[in-house]
C-alpha positions in Angstrom: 150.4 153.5 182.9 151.1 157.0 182.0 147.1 158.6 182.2 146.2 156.2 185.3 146.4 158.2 188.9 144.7 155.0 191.1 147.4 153.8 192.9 146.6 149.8 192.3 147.0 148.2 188.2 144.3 147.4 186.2 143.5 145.2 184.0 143.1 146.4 179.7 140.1 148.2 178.9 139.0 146.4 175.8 136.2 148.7 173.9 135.3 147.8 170.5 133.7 150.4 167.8 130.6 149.1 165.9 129.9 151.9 163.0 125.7 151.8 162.0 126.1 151.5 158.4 124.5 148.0 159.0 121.4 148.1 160.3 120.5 148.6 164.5 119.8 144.8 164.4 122.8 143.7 163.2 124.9 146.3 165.2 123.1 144.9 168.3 123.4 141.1 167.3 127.4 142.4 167.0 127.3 143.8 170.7 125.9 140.9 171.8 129.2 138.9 170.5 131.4 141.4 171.2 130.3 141.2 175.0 130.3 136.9 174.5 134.3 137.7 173.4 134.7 139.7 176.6 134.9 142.9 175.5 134.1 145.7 178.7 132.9 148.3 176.2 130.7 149.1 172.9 130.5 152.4 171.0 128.5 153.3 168.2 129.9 155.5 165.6 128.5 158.6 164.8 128.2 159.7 160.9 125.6 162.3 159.5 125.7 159.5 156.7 124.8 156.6 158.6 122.2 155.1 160.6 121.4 157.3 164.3 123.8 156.1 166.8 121.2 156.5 169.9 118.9 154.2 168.0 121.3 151.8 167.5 122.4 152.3 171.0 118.6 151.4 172.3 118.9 148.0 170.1 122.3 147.0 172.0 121.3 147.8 175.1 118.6 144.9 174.7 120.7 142.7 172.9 123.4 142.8 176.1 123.6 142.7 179.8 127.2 144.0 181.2 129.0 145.4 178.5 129.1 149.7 179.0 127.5 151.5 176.2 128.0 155.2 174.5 128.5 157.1 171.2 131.6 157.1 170.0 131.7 159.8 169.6 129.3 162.2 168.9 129.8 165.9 168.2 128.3 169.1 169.7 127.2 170.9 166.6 125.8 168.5 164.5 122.9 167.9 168.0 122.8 170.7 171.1 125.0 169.7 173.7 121.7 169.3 175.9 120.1 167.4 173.3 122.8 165.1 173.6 122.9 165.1 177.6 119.2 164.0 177.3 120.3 160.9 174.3 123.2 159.6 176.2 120.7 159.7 179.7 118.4 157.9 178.2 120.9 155.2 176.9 121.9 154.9 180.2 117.9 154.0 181.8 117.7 151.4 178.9 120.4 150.0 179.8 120.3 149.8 183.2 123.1 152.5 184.0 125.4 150.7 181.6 126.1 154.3 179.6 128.9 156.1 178.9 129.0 159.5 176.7 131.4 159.8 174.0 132.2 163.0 172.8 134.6 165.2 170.6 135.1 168.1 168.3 133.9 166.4 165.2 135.3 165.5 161.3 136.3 169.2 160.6 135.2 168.2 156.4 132.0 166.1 157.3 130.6 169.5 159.7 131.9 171.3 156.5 129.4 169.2 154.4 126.9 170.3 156.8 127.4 173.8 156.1 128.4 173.7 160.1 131.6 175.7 161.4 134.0 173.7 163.9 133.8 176.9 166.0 136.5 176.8 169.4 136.2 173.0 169.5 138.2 172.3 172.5 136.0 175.3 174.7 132.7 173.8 173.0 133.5 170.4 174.3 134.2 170.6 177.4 131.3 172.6 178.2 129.1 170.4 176.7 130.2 167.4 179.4 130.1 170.4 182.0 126.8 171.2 181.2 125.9 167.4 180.8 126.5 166.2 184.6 124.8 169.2 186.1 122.0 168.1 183.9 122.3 164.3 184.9 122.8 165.7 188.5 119.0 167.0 188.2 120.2 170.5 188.2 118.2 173.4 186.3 120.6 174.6 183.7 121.5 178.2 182.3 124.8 178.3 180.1 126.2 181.1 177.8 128.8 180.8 175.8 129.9 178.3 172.7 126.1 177.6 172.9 123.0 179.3 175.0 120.9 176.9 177.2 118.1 179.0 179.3 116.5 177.3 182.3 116.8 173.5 180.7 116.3 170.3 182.8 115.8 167.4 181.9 112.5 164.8 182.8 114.6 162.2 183.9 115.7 160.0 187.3 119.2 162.1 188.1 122.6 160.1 187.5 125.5 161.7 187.7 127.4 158.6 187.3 127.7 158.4 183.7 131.6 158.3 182.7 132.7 161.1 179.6 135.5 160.1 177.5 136.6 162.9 175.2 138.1 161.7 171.8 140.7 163.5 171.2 143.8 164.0 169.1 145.4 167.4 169.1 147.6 168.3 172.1 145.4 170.9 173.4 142.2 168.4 173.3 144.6 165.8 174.7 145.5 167.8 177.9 141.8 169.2 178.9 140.4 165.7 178.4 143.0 164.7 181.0 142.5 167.4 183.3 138.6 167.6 183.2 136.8 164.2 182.0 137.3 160.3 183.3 138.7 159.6 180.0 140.2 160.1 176.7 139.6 157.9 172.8 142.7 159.0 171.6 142.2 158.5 167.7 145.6 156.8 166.6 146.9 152.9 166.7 150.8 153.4 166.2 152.9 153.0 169.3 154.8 156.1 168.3 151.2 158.0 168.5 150.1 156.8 171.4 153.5 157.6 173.3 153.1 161.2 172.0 149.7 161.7 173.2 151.1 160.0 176.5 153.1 162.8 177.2 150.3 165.0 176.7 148.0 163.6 178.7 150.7 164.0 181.4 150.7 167.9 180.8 147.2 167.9 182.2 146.8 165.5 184.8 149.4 167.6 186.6 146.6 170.0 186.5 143.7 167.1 187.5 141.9 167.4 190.6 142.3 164.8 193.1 138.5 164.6 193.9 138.3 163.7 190.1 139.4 160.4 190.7 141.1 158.1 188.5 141.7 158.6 184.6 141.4 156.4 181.6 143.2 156.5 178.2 141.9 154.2 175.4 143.6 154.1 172.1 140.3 154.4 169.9 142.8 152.2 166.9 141.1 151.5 163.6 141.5 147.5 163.4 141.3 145.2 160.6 141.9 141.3 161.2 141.5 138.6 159.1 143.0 134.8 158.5 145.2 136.4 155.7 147.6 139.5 156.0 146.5 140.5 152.5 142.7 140.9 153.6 143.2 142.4 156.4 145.3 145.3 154.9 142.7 145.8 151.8 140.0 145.9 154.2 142.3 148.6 155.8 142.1 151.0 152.9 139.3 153.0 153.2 139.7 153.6 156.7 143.1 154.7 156.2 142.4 157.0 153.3 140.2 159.1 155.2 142.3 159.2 158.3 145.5 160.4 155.8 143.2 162.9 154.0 142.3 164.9 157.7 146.0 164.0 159.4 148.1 167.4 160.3 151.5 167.8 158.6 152.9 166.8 161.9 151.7 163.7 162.2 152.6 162.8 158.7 156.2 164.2 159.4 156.0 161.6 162.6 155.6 158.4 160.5 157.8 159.4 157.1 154.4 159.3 154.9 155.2 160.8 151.6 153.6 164.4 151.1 153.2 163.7 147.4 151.1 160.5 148.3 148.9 162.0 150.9 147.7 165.0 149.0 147.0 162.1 146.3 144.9 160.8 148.9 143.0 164.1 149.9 143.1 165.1 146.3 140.6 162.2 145.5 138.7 162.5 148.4 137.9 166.2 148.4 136.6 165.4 144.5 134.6 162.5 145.4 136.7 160.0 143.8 136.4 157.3 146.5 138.0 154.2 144.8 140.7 156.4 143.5 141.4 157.6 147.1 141.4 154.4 148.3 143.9 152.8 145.4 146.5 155.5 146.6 147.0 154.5 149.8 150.6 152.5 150.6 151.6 150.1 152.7 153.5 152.8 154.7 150.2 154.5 155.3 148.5 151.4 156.5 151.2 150.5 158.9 150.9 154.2 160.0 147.3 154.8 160.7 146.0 150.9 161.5 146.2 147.8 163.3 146.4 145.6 160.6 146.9 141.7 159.6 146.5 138.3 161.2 145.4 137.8 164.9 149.0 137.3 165.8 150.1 140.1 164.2 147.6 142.3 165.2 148.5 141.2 169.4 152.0 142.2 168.7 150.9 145.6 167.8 148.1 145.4 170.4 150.9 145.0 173.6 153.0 147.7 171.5 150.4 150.0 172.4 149.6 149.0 175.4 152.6 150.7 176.8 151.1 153.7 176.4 147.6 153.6 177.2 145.2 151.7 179.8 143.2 149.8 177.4 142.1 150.1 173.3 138.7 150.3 171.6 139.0 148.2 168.5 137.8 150.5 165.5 136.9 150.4 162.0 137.0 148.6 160.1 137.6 145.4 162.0 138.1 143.7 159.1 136.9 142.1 155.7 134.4 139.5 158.1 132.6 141.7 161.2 132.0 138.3 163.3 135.1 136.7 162.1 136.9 139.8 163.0 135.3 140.2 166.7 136.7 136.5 167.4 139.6 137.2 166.2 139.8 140.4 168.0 139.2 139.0 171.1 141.7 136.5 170.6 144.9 138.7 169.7 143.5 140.9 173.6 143.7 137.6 174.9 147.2 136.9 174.0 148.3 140.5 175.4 146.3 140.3 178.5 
């Protein structure tokens, strides 16, 4: 595949997002059948709005055994990046070295609510994962630059094994994640997205350093699956209405989506109008921006992207039923591995 330099195949990836608006108990009981359906990864979303993602973590570490374990993904101005070194560590000693740390640049409107400014986001990433494995490596830290650390360590057994996927979307992201980190969330589901960011990724591993061994792309897909086409593409709606509301012009240009019905989308979200956001999204949109429909529907578009990428985290919303949904998530990767 395009983003993987080890010289033998793998086998999918298959990560799955679980987003904490449920409580940690549930979210773990979740893991714990995500892991049961063979699935190699978990993430917990990260949402100002929503319940702590490390806490949540903590709670699916004990529900599971094997399954890897991260944030997916958290940002590095909402927390200090060696706040969020010393999180993800800890993830990793509950669970037994099972941790991986997902990070990115953040919702650009959701820091906004925060009264937080997305400030060089690519630069402010990857020194946070820089400054992350020197402190997992035990080192003694002083950084200046996006963010000032003086003298910080952190009271933990080193570990400088803990993998950092960058999620990413823009070219620029899409390259340093490929050149610096062991792997990339790219944040689309549509085969034409995913071949794009392909030949991006590309662009940097040129630049990769052999000693950085091998690479990982994972389309980070919003999902929805259900025993009816129909419920699967209304559970699809809210999900798609936010992703429409922050896509670039560019992206819309790339699937035909109408400018007059996207800024009907963004319109109602920027006032608040949720429902009304949500009603405006079309079928066009859907197909766009989500995996969506029955389980064999939803394989076909699963081995459609798998041309492009090494493996693909299932992502909100997963559909109308989160345990119905897992099994049947589990069954379409089945069909396509």
């Amino acid at each position: 595949m395009t983003a993987d330099r080890s010289s033998a195949a793998r086998d999918p990836t298959w990560g799955i997002e679980l987003t904490p608006e449920h409580p940690p108990d549930r979210i773990a009981s979740l893991a714990a059948d995500a892991e049961a359906a063979g699935f190699d990864l978990a993430f917990a979303s990260s949402h100002y709005f929503n319940r702590d993602p490390f806490v949540t973590l903590s709670r699916m570490a004990e529900a599971t055994a094997d399954v890897r374990l991260g944030p997916g993904v958290v940002n590095p101005y909402e927390t200090h990046p060696v706040k969020l070194a010393a999180q993800t560590a800890t993830i990793d000693e509950v669970s037994d070295g099972r941790a991986v740390f997902g990070v990115g640049a953040g919702d650009r409107s959701s820091l906004s609510t925060l009264g937080i400014q997305r400030d060089r986001p690519l630069r402010r990433v990857l020194e946070t994962f820089d400054v992350a494995r020197d402190l997992w490596a035990g080192e003694t830290v002083s950084h200046e630059g996006t963010f000032t650390a003086t003298d910080a360590s952190l009271n933990l057994e080193p570990d400088d094994g803990i993998p950092v996927y960058v999620g990413a979307q823009g070219p620029h992201m899409l390259r340093m994640s490929a050149k610096h980190a062991d792997g990339v969330l790219i944040n689309a589901a549509h085969p034409r997205d995913l071949e794009w960011s392909a030949a991006q990724l590309e662009q940097g591993l040129e630049d990769r350093p052999d000693e950085y061994g091998s690479f990982e792309s994972l389309a980070f897909a919003s999902v929805s699956v259900a025993a009816t086409a129909e419920a699967a593409r209304e559970a699809a709606r809210p999900p798609v209405a936010f992703i429409v509301g922050g896509a670039a012009d560019p992206v819309l240009e790339r699937h035909d989506v109408d400018r007059e019905a996207a800024a009907n989308v963004s319109d109602a979200l920027e006032r608040g109008e949720l429902n009304e956001a949500f009603g405006h999204v079309t079928p066009a949109m859907i197909d766009a921006f989500c995996i969506a429909g029955t389980t064999e529907t939803v394989a076909e578009r699963f081995a459609a992207a798998l041309e492009h990428v090494d493996g693909i985290v299932v992502g909100s919303p997963l559909g109308p039923d989160l345990e119905d949904a897992i099994e049947r998530a589990s069954e379409a990767l089945a069909q396509v591995s």
